[in-house]
TIFINU-647623 format. One line per field, with one value per atom (N, C-alpha, C, O): atom name; residue in one letter; x, y, z; residue number from 1. Coordinates in pm, whole numbers, plus 50000, padded with zeros to 5 digits. Last residue first. Layout:
BEGIN
atomo	c(CA,...) $
residuo	c(a,...) $
x	c(X,...) $
y	c(Y,...) $
z	c(Z,...) $
num	c(NUM,...) $
//
This chain:
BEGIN
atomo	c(N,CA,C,O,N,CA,C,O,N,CA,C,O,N,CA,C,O,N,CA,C,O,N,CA,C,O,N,CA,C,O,N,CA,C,O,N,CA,C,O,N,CA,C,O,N,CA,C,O,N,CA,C,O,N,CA,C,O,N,CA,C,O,N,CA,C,O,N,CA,C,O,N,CA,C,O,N,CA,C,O,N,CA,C,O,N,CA,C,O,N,CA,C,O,N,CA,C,O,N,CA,C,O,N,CA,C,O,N,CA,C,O,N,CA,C,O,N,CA,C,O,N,CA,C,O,N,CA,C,O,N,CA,C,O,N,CA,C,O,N,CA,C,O,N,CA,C,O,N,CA,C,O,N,CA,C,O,N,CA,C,O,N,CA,C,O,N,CA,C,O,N,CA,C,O,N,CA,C,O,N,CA,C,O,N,CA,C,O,N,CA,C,O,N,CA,C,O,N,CA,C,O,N,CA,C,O,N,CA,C,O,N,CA,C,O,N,CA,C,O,N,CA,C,O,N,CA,C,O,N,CA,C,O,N,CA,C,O,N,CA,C,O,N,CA,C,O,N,CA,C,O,N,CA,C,O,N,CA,C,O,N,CA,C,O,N,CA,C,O,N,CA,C,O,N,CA,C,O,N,CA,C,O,N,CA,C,O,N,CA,C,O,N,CA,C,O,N,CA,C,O,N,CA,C,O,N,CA,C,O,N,CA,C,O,N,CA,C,O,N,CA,C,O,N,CA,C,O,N,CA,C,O,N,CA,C,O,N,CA,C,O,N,CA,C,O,N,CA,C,O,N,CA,C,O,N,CA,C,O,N,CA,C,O,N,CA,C,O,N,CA,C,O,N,CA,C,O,N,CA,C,O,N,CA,C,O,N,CA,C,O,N,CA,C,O,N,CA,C,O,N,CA,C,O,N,CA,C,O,N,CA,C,O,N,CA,C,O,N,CA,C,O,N,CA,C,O,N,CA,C,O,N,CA,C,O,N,CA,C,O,N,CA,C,O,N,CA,C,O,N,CA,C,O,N,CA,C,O,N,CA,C,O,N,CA,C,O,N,CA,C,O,N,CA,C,O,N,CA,C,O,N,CA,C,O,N,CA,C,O,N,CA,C,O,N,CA,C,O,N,CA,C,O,N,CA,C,O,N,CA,C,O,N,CA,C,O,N,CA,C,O,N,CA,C,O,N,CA,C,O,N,CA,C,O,N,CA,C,O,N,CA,C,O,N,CA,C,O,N,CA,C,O,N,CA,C,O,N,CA,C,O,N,CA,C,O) $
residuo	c(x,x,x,x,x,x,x,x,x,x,x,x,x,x,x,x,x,x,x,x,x,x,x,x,x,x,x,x,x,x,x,x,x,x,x,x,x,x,x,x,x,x,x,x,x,x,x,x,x,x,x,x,x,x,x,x,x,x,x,x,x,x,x,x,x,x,x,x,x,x,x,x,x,x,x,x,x,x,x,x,x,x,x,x,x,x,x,x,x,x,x,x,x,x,x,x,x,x,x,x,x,x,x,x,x,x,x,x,x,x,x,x,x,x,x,x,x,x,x,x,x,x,x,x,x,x,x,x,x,x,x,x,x,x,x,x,x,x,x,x,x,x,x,x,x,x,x,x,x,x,x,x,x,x,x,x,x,x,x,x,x,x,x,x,x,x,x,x,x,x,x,x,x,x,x,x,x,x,x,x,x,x,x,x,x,x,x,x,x,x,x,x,x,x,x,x,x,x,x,x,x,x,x,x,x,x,x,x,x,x,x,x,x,x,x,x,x,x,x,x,x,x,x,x,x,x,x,x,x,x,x,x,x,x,x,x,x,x,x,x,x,x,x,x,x,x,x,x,x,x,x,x,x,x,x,x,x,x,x,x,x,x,x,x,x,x,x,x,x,x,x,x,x,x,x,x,x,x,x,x,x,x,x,x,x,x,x,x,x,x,x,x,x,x,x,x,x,x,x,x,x,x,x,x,x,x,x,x,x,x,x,x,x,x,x,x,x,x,x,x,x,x,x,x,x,x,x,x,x,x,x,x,x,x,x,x,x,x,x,x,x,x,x,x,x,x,x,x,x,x,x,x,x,x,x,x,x,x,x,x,x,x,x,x,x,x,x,x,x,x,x,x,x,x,x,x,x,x,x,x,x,x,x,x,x,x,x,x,x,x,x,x,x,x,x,x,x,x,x,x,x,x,x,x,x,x,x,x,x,x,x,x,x,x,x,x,x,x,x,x,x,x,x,x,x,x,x,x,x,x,x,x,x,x,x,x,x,x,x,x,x,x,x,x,x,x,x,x,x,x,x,x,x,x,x,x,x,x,x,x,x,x,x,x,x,x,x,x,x,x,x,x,x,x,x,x,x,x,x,x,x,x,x,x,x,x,x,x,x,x,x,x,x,x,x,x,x,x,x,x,x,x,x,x) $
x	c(48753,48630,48497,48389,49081,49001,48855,48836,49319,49182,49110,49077,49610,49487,49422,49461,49748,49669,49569,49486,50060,49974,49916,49983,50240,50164,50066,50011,50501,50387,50333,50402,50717,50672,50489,50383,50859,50747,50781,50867,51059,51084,50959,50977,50881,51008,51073,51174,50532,50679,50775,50743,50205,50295,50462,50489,50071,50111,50238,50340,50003,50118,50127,50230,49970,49944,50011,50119,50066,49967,49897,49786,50295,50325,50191,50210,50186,50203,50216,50171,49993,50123,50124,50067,49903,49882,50052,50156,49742,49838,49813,49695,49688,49646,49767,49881,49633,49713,49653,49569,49454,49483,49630,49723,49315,49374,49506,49622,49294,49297,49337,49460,49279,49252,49224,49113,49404,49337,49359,49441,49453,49441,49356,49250,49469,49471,49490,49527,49484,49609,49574,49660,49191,49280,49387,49435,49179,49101,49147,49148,49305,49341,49316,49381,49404,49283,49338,49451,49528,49556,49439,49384,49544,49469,49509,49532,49883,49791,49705,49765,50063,49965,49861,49765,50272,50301,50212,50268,50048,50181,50191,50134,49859,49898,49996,50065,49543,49656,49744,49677,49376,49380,49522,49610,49127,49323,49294,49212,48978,48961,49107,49190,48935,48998,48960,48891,48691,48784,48774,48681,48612,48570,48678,48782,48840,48735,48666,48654,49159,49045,48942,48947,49267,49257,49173,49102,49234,49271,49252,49221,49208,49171,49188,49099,49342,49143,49095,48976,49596,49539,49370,49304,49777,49643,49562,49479,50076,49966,49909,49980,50076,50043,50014,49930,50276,50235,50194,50286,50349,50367,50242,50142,50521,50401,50448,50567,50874,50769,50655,50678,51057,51048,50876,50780,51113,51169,51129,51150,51027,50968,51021,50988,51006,51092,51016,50961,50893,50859,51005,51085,50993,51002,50966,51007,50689,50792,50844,50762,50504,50554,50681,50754,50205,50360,50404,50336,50017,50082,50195,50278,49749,49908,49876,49782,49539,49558,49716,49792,49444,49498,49529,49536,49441,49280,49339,49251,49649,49493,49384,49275,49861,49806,49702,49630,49917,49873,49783,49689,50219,50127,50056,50136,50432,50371,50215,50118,50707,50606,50550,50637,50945,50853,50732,50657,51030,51077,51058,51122,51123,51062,51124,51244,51186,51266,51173,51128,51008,51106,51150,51128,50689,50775,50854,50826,50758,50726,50790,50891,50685,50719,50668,50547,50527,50666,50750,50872,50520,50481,50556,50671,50209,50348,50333,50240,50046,50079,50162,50201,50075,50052,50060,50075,50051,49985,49978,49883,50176,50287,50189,50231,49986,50099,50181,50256,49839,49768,49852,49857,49945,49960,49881,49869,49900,50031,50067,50153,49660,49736,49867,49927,49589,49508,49648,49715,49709,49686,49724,49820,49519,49572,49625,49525,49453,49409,49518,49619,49593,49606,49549,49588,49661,49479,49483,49385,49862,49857,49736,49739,49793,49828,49810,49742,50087,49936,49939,50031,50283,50169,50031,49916,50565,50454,50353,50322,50757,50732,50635,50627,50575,50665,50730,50753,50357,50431,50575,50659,50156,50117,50223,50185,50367,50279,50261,50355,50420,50451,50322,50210,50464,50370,50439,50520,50641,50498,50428,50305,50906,50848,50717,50670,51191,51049,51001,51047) $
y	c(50180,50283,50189,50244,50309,50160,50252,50361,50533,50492,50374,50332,50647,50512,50464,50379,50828,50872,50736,50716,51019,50867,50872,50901,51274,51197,51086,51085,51375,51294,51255,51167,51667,51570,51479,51537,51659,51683,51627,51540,51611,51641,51672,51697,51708,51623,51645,51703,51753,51763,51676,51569,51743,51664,51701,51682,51834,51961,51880,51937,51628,51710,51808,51875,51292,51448,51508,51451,51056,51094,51208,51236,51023,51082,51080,51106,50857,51006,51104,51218,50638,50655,50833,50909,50353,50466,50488,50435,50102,50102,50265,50301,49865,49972,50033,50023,49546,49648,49737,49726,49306,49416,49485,49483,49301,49171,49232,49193,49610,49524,49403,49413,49934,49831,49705,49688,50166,50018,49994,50027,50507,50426,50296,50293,50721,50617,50472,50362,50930,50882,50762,50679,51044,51054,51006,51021,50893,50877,50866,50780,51107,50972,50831,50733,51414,51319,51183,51179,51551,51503,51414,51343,51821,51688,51664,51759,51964,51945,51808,51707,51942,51916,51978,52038,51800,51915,51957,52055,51615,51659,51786,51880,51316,51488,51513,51412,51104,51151,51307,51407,50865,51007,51031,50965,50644,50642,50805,50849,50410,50517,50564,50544,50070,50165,50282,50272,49825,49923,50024,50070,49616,49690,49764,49766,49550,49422,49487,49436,49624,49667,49531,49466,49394,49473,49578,49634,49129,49179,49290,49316,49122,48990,49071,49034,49336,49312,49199,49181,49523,49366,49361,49371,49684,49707,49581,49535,49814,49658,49682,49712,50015,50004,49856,49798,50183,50045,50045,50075,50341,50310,50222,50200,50313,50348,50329,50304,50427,50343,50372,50434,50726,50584,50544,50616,50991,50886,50762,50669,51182,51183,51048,51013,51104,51137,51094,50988,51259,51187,51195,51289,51151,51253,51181,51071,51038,50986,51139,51228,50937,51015,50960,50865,50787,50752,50849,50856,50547,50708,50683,50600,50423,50353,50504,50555,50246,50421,50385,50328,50033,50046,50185,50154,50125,50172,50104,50132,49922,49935,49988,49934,49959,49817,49822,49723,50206,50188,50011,49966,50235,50129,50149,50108,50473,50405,50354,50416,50531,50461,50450,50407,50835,50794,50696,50727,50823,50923,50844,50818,50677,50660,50751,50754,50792,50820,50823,50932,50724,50797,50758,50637,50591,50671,50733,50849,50260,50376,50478,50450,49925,50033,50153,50170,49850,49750,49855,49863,50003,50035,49966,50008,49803,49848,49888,49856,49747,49764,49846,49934,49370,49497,49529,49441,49097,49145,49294,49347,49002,49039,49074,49082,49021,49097,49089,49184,48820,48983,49033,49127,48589,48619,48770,48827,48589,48577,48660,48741,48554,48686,48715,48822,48316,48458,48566,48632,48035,48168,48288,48327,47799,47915,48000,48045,47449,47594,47650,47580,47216,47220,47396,47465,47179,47092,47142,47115,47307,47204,47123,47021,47614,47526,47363,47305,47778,47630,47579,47528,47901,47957,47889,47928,47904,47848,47924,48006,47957,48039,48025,48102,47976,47958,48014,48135,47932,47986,47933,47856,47784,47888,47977,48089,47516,47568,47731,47801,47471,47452,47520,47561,47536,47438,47413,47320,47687,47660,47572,47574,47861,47717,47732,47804,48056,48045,47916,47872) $
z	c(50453,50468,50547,50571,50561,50570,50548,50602,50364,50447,50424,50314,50280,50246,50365,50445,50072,50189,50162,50073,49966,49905,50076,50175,49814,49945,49891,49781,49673,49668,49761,49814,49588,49703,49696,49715,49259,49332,49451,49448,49116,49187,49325,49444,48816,48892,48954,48913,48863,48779,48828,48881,48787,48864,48755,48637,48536,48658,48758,48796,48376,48314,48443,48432,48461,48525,48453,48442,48372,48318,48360,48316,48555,48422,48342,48223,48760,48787,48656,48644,48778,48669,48674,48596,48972,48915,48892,48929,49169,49065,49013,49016,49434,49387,49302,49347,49483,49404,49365,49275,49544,49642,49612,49692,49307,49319,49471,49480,49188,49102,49214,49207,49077,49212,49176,49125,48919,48967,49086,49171,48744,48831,48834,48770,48559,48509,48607,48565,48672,48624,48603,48631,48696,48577,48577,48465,48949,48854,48679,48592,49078,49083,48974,48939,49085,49057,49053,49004,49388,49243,49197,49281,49614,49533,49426,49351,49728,49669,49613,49575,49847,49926,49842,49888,49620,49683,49771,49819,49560,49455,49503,49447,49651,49637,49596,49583,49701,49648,49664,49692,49856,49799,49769,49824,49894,49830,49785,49703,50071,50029,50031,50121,49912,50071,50029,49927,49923,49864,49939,50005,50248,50120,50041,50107,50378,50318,50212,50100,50431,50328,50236,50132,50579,50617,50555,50638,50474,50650,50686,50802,50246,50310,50440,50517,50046,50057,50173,50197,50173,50173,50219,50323,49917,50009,50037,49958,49763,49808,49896,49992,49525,49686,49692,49623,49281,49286,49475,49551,48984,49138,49171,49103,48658,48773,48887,48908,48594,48582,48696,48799,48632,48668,48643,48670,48549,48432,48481,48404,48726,48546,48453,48340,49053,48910,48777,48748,49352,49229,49112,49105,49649,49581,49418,49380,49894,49804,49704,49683,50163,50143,50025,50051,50272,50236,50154,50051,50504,50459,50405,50443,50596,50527,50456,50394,50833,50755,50716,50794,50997,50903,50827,50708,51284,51214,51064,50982,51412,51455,51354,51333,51245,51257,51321,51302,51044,51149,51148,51081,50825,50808,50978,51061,50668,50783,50776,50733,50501,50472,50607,50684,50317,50438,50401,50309,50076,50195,50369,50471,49762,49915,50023,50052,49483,49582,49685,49720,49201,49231,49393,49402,49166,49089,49120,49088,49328,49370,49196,49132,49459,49343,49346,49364,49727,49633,49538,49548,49954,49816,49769,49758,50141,50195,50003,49928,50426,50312,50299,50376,50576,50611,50481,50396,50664,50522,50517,50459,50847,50747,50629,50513,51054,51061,50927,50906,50928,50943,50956,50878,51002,50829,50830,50722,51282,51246,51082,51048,51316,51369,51315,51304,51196,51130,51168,51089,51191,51287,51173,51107,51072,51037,51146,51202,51152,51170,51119,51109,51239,51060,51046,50952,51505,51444,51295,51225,51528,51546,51477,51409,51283,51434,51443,51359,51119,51098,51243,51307,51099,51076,51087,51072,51306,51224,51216,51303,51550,51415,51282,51186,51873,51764,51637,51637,51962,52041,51962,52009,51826,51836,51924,51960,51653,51773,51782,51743,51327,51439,51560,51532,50941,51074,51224,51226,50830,50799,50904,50913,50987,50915,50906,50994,50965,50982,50916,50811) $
num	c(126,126,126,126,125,125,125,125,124,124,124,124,123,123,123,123,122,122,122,122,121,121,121,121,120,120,120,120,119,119,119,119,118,118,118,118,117,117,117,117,116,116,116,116,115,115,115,115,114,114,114,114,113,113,113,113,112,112,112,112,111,111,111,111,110,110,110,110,109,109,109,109,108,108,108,108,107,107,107,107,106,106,106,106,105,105,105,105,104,104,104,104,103,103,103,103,102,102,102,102,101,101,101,101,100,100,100,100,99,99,99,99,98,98,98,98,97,97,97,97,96,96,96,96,95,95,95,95,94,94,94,94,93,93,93,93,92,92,92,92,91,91,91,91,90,90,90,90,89,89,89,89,88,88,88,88,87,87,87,87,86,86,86,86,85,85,85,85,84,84,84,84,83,83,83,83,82,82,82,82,81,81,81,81,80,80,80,80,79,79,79,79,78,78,78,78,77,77,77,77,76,76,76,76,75,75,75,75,74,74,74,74,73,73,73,73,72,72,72,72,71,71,71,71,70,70,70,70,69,69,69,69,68,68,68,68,67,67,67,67,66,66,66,66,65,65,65,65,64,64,64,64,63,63,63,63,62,62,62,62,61,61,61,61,60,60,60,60,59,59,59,59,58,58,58,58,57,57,57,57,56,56,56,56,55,55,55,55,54,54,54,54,53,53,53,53,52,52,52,52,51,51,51,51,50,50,50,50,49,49,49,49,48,48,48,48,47,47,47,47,46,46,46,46,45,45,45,45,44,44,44,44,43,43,43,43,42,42,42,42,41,41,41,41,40,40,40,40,39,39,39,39,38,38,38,38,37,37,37,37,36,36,36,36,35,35,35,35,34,34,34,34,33,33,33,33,32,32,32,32,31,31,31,31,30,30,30,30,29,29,29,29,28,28,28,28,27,27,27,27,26,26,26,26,25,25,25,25,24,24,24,24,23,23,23,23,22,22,22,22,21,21,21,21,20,20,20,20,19,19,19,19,18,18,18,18,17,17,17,17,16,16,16,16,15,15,15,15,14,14,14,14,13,13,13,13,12,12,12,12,11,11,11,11,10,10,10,10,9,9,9,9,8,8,8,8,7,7,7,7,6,6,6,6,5,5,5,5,4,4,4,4,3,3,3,3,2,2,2,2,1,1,1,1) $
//
């Protein structure tokens, strides 16, 4: 892939120095760089944006981590729900951010979340 070529290519800069938008929208999808435990399932809808993701939790791994792109796809803050077995989890209380389009939380600040849980992560464009 190169940084500058024709709109029928692999570049991202058109000829007149322009951006193609379409191009850097497709790879700004979201996705979980870091997860507490064991990715099951990730899907990203490129029409409504809605990013689902299914993970088994473990008690011993570091926060989790969403990249949610504020430029393409959540112009306002997304709406992020949470679950630990289909159940709500407060989100709030784990000590959650949104921060620089990282959404960040630490499951180990739930004492009901155990190990082994199934986690659902639920992210609405609002």
């Amino acid at each position: 892939m190169t940084t500058s070529a024709g709109t029928g290519s692999e570049g991202f800069w058109n000829q007149d120095g322009s951006l193609q938008d379409f191009k850097v929208k497709a790879l700004a999808r979201s996705y979980m760089p870091l997860t507490q435990g064991t990715l099951t399932s990730m899907k990203f809808d490129t029409e409504t944006a809605d990013f689902n993701v299914n993970f088994n939790y473990s008690a011993t791994a570091a926060e989790s981590v969403a990249y949610l792109n504020q430029e393409y796809w959540y112009i306002n803050e997304p709406s992020v729900q949470l679950f630990a077995n289909g159940e709500s989890v407060d989100t709030a209380a784990l000590g959650s951010t949104y921060d620089n389009g990282y959404f960040t939380f630490d499951l180990s600040n739930n004492s009901t979340v155990k190990d082994g849980d199934q986690i659902t992560l639920v992210v609405r464009k609002v």
